[in-house]
C-alpha positions as CSV (number, residue, x, y, z in Angstrom):
1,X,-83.4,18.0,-22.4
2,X,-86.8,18.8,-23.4
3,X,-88.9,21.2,-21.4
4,X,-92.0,23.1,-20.8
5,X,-91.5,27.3,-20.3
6,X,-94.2,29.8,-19.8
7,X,-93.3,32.9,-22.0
8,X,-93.9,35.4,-19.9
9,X,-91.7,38.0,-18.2
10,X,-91.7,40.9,-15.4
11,X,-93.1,44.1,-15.9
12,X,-93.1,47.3,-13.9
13,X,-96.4,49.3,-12.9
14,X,-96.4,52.6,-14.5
15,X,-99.4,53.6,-11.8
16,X,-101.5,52.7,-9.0
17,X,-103.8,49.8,-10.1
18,X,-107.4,48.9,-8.0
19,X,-108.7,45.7,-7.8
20,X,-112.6,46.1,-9.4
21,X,-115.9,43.8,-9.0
22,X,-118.9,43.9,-11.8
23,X,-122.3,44.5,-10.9
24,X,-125.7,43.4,-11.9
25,X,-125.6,44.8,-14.9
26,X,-121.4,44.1,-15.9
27,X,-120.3,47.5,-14.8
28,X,-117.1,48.0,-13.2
29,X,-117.2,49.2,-9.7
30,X,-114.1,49.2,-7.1
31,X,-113.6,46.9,-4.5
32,X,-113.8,48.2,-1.2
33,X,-112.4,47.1,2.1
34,X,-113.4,47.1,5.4
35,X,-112.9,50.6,6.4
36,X,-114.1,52.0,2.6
37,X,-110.7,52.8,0.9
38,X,-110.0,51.3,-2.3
39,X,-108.3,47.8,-2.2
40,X,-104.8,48.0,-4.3
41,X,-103.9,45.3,-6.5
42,X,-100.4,46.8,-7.9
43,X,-99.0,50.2,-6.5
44,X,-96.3,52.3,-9.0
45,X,-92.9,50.4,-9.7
46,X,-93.8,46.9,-8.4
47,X,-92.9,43.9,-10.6
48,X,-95.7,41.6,-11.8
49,X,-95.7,38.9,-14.5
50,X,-97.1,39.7,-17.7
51,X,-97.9,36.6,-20.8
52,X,-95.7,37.9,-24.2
53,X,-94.6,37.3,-27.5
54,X,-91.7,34.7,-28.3
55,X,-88.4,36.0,-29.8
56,X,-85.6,34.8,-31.2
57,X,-82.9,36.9,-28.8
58,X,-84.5,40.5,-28.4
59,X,-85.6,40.8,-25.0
60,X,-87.8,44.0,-26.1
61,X,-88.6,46.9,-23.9
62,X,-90.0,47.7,-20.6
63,X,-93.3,48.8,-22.0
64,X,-93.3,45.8,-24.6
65,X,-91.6,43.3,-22.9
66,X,-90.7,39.5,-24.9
67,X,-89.8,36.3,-24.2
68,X,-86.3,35.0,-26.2
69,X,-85.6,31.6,-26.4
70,X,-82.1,32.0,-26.8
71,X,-82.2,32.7,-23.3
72,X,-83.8,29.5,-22.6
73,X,-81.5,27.7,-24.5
74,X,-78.5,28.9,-23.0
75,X,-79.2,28.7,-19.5
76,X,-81.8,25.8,-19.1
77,X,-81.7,23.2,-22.0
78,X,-78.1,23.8,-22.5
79,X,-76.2,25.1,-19.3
């Protein structure tokens, strides 16, 4: 079997993250919603999918997280 993967992985949020707009002139500015709060694009501890390096078997870390193809082996070209 031959087969296409993305490398990429889950990752948790270490903090609150708001979704921002550029001006004008490129600066960052936050997006607002109808009633004026901040809009949230990630709150702390959800899981969200983040591109990362290709490994041979180490899935890395939380904060570095990578993408081992020993993994893929095993349980989608060779089950």
């Amino acid at each position: 079997k031959i087969g296409n993967y993305r490398a990429q992985t889950n990752k948790i949020a270490q903090k609150v993250v708001y979704e921002n707009t550029r001006d004008g002139d490129g600066n960052l500015i936050p997006k607002l919603d109808d009633d004026g709060q901040k809009v949230i694009k990630r709150n702390r501890g959800d899981a969200y999918l983040v591109d990362c390096a290709v490994t041979g078997s180490t899935h890395g870390t939380p904060d570095a997280p990578k993408f081992p193809l020993k993994t893929v082996f095993e349980e989608k070209i060779f089950p």
